[in-house]
TIZATOR-328525 format. One record per residue (C-alpha): residue in one letter; x, y, z negated. Coordinates in steps of 0.25 Angstrom, whole numbers, always signed. Each point is the difference from the previous one (the first is absolute). Layout:
BEGIN
{code: a; xx: X; yy: Y; zz: Z} .
...
END
This chain:
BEGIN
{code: x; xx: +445; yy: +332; zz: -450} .
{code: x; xx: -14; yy: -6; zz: -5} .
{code: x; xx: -13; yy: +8; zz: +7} .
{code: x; xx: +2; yy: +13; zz: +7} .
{code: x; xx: -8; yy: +11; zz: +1} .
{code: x; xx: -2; yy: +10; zz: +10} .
{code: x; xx: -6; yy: +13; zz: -6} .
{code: x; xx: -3; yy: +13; zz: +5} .
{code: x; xx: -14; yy: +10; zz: +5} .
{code: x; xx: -3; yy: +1; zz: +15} .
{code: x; xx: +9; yy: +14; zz: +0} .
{code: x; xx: +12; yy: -6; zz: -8} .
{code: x; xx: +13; yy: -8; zz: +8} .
{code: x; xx: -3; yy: -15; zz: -6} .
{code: x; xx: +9; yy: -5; zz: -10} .
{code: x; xx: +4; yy: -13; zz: -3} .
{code: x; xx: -2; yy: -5; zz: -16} .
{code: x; xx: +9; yy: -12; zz: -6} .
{code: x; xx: -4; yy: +1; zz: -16} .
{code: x; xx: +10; yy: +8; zz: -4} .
{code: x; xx: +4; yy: +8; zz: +13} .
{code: x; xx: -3; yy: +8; zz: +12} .
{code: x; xx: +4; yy: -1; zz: +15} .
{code: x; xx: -2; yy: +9; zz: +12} .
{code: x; xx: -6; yy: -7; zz: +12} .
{code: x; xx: +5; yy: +2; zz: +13} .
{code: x; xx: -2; yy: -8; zz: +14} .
{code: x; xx: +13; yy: -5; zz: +5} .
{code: x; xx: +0; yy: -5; zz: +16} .
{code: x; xx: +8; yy: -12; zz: +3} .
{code: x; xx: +4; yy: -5; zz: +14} .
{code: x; xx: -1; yy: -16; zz: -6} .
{code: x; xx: -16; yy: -2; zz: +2} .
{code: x; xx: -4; yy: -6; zz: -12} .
{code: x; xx: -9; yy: -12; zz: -1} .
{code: x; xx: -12; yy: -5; zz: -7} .
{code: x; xx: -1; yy: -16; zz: +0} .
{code: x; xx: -9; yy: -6; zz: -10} .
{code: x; xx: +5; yy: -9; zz: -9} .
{code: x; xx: +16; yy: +3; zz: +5} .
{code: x; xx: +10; yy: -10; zz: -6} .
{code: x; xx: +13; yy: +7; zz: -2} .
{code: x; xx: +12; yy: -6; zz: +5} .
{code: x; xx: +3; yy: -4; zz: -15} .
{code: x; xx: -12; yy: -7; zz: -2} .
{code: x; xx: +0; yy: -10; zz: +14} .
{code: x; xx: +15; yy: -2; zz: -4} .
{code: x; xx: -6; yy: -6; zz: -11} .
{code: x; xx: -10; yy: -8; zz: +6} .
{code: x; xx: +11; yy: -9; zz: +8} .
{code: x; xx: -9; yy: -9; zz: +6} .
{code: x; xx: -9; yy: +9; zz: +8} .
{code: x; xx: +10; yy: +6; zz: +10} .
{code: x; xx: -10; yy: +1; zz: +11} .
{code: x; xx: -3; yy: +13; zz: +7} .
{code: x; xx: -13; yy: +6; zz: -5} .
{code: x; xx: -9; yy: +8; zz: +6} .
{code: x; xx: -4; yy: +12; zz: -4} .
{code: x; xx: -12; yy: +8; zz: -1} .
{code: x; xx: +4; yy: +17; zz: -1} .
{code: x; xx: -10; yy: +7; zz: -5} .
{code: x; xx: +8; yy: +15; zz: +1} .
{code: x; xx: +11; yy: +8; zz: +4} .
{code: x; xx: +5; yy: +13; zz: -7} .
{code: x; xx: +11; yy: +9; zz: +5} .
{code: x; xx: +1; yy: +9; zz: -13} .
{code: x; xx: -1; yy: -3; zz: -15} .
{code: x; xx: +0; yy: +9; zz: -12} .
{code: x; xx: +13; yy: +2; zz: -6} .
{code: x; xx: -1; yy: +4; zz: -15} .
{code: x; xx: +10; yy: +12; zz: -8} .
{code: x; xx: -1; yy: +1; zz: -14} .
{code: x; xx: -3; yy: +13; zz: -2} .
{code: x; xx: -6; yy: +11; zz: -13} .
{code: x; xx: -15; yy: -4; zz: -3} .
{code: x; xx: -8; yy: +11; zz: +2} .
{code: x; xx: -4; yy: +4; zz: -14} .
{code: x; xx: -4; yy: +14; zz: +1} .
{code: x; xx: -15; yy: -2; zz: +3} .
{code: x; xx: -1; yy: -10; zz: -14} .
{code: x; xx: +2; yy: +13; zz: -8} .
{code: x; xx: -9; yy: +9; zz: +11} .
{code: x; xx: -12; yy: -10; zz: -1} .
{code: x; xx: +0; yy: +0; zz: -16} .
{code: x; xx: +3; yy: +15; zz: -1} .
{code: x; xx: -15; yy: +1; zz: +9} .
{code: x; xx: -6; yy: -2; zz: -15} .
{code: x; xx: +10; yy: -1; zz: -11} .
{code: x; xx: -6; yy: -3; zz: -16} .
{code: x; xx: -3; yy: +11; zz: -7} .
{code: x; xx: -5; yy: -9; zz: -12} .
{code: x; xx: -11; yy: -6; zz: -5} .
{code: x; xx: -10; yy: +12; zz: -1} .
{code: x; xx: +4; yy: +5; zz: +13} .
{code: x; xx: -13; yy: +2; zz: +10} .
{code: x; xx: +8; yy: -4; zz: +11} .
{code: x; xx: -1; yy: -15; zz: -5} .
{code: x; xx: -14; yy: +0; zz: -2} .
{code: x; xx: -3; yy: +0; zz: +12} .
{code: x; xx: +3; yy: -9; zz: +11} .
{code: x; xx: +2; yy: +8; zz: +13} .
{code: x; xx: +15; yy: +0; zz: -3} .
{code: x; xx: +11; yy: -9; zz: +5} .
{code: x; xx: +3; yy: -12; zz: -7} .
{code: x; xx: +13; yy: -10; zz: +3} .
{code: x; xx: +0; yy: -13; zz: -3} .
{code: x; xx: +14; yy: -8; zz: +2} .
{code: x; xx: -7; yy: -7; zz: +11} .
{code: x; xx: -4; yy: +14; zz: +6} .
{code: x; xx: +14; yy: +4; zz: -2} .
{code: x; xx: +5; yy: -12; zz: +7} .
{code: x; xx: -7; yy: +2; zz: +12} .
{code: x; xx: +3; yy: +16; zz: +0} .
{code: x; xx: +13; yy: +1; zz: -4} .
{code: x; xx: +13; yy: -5; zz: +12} .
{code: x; xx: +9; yy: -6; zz: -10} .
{code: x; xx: +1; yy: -15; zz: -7} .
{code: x; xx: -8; yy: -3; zz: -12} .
{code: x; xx: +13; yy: +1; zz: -10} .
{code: x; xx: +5; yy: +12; zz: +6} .
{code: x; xx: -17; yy: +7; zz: -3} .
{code: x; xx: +1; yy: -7; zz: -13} .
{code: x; xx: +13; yy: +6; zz: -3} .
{code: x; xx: -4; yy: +13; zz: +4} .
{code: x; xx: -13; yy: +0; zz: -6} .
{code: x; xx: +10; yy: +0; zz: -13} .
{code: x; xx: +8; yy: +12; zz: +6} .
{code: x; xx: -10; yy: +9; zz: +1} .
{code: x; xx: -6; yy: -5; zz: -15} .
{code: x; xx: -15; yy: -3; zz: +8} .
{code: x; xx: -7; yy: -9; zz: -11} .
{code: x; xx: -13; yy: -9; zz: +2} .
{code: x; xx: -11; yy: +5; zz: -5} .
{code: x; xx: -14; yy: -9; zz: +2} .
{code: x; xx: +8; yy: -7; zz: +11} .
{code: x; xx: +2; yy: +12; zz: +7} .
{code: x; xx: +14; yy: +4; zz: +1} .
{code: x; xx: +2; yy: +15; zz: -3} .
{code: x; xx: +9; yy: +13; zz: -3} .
{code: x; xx: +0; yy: +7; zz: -11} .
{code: x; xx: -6; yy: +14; zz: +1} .
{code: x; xx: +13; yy: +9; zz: -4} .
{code: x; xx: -7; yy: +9; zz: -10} .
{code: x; xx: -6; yy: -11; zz: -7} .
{code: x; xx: +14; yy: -8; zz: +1} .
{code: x; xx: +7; yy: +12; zz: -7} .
{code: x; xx: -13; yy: -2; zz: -11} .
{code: x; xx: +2; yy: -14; zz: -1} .
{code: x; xx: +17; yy: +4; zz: -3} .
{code: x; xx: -4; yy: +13; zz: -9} .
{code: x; xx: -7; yy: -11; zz: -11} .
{code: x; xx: +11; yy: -9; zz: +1} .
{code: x; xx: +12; yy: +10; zz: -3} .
{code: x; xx: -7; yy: +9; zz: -9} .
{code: x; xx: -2; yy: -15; zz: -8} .
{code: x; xx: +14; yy: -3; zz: +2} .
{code: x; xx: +3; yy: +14; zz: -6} .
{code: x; xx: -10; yy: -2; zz: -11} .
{code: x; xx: +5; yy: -14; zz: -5} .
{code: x; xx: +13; yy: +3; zz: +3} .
{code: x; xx: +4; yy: -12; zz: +7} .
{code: x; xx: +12; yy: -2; zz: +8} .
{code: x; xx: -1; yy: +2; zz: +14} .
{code: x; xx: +5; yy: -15; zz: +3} .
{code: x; xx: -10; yy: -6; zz: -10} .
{code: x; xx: -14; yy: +5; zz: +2} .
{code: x; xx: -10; yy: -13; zz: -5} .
{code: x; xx: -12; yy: -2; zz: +10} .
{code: x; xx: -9; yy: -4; zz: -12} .
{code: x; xx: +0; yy: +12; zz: -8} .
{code: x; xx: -1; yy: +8; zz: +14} .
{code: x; xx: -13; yy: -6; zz: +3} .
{code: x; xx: -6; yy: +0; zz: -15} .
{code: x; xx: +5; yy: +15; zz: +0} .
{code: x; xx: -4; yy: +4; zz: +15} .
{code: x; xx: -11; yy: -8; zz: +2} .
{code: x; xx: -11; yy: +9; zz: -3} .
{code: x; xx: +4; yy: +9; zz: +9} .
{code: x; xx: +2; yy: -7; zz: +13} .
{code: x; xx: -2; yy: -14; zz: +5} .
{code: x; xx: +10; yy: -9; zz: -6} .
{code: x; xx: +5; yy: -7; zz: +14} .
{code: x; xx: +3; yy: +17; zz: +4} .
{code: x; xx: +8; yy: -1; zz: -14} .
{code: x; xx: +8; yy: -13; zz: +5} .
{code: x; xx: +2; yy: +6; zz: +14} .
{code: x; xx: +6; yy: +11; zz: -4} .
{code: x; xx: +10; yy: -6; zz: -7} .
{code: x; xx: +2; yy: -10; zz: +9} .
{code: x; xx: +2; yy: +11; zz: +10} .
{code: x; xx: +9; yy: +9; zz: -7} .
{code: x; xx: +8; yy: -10; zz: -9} .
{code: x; xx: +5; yy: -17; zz: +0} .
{code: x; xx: -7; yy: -8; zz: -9} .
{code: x; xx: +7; yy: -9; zz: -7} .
{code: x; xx: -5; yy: -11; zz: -14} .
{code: x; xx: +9; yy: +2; zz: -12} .
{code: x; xx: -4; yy: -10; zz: -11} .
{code: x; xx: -12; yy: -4; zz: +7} .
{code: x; xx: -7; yy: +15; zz: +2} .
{code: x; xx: +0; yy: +8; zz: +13} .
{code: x; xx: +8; yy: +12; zz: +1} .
{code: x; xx: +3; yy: +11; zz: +10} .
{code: x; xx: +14; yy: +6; zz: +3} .
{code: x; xx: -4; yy: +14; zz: +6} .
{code: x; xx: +7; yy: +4; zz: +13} .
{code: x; xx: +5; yy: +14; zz: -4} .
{code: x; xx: +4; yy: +5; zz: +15} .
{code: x; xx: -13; yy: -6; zz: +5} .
{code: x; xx: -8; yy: +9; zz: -9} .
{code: x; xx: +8; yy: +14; zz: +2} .
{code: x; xx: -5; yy: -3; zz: +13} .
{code: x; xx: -12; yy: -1; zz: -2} .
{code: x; xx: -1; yy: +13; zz: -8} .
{code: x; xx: +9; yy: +6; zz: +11} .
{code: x; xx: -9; yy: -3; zz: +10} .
{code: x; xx: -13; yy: +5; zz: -10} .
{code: x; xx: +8; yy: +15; zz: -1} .
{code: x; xx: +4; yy: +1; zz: +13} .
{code: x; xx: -15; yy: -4; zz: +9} .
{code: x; xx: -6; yy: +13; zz: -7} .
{code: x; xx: +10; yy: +10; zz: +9} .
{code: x; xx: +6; yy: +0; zz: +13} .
{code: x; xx: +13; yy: +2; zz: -6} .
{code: x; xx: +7; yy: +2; zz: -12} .
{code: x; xx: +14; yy: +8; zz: -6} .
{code: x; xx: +9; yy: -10; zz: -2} .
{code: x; xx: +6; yy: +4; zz: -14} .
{code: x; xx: -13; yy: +2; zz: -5} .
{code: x; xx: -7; yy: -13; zz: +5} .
{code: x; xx: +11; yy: -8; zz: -6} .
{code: x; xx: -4; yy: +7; zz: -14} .
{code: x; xx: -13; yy: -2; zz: +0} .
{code: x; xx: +0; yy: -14; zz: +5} .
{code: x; xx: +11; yy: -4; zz: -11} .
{code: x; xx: -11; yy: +8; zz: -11} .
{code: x; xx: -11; yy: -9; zz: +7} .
{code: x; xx: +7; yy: -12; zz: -1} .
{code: x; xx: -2; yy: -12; zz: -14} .
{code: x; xx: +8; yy: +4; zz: -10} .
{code: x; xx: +14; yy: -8; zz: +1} .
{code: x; xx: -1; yy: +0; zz: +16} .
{code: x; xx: +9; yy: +8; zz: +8} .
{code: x; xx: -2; yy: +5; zz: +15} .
{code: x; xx: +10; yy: +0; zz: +10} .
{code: x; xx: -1; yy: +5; zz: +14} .
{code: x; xx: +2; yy: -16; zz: +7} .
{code: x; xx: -12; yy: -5; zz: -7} .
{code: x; xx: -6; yy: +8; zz: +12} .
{code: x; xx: +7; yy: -5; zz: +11} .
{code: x; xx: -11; yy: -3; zz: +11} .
{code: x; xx: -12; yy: +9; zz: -6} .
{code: x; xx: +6; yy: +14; zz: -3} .
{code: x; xx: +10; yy: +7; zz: +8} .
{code: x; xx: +12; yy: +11; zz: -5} .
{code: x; xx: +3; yy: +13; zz: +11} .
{code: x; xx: +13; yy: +5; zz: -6} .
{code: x; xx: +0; yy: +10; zz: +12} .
{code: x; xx: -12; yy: +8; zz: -5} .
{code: x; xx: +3; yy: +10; zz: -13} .
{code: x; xx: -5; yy: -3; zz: -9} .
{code: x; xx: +1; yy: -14; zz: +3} .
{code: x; xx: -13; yy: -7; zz: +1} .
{code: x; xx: -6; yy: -15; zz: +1} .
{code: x; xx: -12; yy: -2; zz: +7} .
{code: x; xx: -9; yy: -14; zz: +0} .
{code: x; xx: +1; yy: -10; zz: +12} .
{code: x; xx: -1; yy: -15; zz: -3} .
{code: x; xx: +6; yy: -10; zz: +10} .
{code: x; xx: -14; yy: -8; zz: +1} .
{code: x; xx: -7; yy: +11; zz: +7} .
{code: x; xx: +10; yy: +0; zz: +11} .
{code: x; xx: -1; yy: -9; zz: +12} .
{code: x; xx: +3; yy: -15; zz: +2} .
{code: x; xx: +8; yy: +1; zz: +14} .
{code: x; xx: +15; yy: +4; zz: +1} .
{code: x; xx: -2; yy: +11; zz: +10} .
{code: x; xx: -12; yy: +6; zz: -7} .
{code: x; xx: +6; yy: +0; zz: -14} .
{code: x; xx: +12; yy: +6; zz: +4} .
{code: x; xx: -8; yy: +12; zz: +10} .
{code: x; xx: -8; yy: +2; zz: -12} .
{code: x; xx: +12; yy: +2; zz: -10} .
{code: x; xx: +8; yy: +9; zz: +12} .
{code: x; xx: -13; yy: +9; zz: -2} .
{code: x; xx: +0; yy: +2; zz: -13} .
{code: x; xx: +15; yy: +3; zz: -1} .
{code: x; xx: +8; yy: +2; zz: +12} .
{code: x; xx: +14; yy: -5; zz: -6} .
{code: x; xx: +2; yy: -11; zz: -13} .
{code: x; xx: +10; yy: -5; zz: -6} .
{code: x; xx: +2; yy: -17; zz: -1} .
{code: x; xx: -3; yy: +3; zz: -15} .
{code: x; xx: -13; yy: +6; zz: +3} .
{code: x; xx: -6; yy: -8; zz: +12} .
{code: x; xx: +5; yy: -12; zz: -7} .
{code: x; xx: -13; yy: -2; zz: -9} .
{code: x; xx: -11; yy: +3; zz: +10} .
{code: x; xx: +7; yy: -12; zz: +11} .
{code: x; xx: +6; yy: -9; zz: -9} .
{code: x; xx: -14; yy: -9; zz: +3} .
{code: x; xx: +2; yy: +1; zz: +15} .
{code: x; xx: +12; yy: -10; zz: -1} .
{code: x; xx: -1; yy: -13; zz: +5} .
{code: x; xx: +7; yy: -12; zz: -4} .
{code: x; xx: +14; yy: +2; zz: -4} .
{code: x; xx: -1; yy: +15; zz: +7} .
{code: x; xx: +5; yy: +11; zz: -7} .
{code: x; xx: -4; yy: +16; zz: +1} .
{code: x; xx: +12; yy: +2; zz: +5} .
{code: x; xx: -4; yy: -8; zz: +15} .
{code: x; xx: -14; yy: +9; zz: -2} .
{code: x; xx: +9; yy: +12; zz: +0} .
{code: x; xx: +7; yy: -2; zz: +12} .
{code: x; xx: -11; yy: -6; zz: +8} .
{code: x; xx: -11; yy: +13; zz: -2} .
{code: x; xx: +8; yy: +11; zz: -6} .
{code: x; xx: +14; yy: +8; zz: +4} .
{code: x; xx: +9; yy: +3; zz: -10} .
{code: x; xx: +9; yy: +15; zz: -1} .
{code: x; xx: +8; yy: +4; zz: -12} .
{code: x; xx: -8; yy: +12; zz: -8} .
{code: x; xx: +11; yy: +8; zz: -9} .
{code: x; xx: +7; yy: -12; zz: -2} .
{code: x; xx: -12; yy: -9; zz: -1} .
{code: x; xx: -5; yy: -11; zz: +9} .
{code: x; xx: -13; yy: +5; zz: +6} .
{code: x; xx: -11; yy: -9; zz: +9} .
{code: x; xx: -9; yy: +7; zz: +8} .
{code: x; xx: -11; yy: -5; zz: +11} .
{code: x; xx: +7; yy: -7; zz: +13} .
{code: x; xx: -14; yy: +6; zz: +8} .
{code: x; xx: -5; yy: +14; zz: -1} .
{code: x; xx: -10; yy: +1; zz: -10} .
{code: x; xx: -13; yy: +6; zz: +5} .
END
């Protein structure tokens, strides 16, 4: 397993760290008292020393009745995006950076912070598109991430380039007087998959990632928003040649078909909570009855290891047919 890590602050259950994965800790009682000898032969190594069958003494220097017994369970990544969010990057002119009061994360601090192995922090660290800035790790500011996306398409539009062949180079020639030319590559990096053709870097942008993050831009400004006439606007707001679809939304914005007009309001799956319980309380509030469709998006992270939203369903919700539609709603009152 290589070295293990146990992580977690003085209010937080401990976890247990491999390098790439996460286990809960829990102590497990045994009847068979367990020993501590110093310099133990197992039986396999005195059967292989043949000649020396006598009885040894020897010395115990412990006893437990109980060890840890270790699941494999979700890291606990929630806080890794809370800690960055405490001072996101709003560029390089920004007074927040100049000073240094603020909170700044280093992969080490992150270690230590964060209950969840190093590949699994790493990998999220690319999830939630945090970039390394002075050797700090940080977030984007949203505005100044839809800027940083504004130069980029309008470029595209100007140049006429194919979505799925935009050259880094002349990106950073173009755009580089305008904002730091590491904001530049991130933000292609972040919204599209590089790739050399011929020896030069280019980008494939990724259209649905982008229609969301428009989406998102329209829909912060309002509590919520007519349906019919979001999805106008948003198509109107969107590069040229990109075309919006309602599932390019699944986890940040959700559709009531039961108001009229129908409506879609913001509500992004990262500021709900980590526990299963909690989460699901929390949904129950904001609606009292969803549909698998619906409910899929905002638990889908909640599954474990081979388990299916399915097993979720049945474990915190109830179920009840609605007009022909399978329904969940909360298994507990709802205060």
């Amino acid at each position: 397993m290589g070295h293990l890590v146990i992580r977690g602050e003085k209010d937080e259950q401990a976890v247990l760290c491999s390098k790439d994965k996460t286990y809960d800790m829990k102590i497990a009682d045994t009847s068979n008292m367990l020993l501590f000898i110093p310099g133990c032969k197992t039986p396999e190594q005195l059967n292989a020393d043949q000649a020396s069958c006598n009885i040894i003494h020897s010395q115990i220097a412990g006893f437990s009745n109980s060890y840890w017994e270790l699941r494999r369970c979700r890291p606990k990544l929630k806080k890794l995006r809370k800690l960055l969010m405490e001072d996101p990057y709003e560029g390089p002119d920004s007074q927040n950076d100049q000073t240094l009061t603020f909170s700044k994360y280093t992969t080490e601090d992150l270690l230590s912070l964060i209950q969840a192995s190093e590949e699994e922090i790493m990998h999220q660290l690319q999830v939630i598109d945090a970039c390394k800035i002075g050797g700090y790790w940080r977030i984007l500011e949203f505005d100044y991430e839809m800027k940083l996306l504004n130069h980029v398409t309008q470029l595209i539009d100007s140049e006429s380039w194919s979505l799925s062949k935009v050259p880094l180079r002349t990106c950073l020639e173009e755009l580089g007087c305008l904002e730091p030319t590491e904001m530049i590559e991130h933000i292609l990096l972040s919204y599209g998959r590089k790739y050399i053709d011929d020896g030069d870097v280019y980008f494939e942008m990724h259209e649905d990632k982008i229609c969301r993050a428009i989406a998102q831009m329209l829909l912060q400004n309002a509590v919520k928003f007519n349906l019919s006439e979001f999805q106008e606007v948003w198509q109107q707001s969107v590069p040229e040649g990109m075309t919006t679809r309602l599932d390019q939304l699944k986890g940040l914005a959700l559709v009531d078909r039961t108001s009229r007009p129908e409506t879609i309001f913001l509500l992004k799956v990262e500021d709900l909570p980590e526990d299963n319980q909690e989460r699901f309380n929390s949904l129950f509030s904001i609606r009292e009855k969803w549909t698998e469709e619906d409910i899929t998006p905002y638990i889908q992270d909640l599954c474990a290891e081979k388990q299916t939203v399915g097993v979720l369903l049945t474990k915190y919700a109830r179920s009840s047919v609605q007009n022909g539609v399978k329904v969940y709603n909360s298994r507990r009152p709802i205060s």
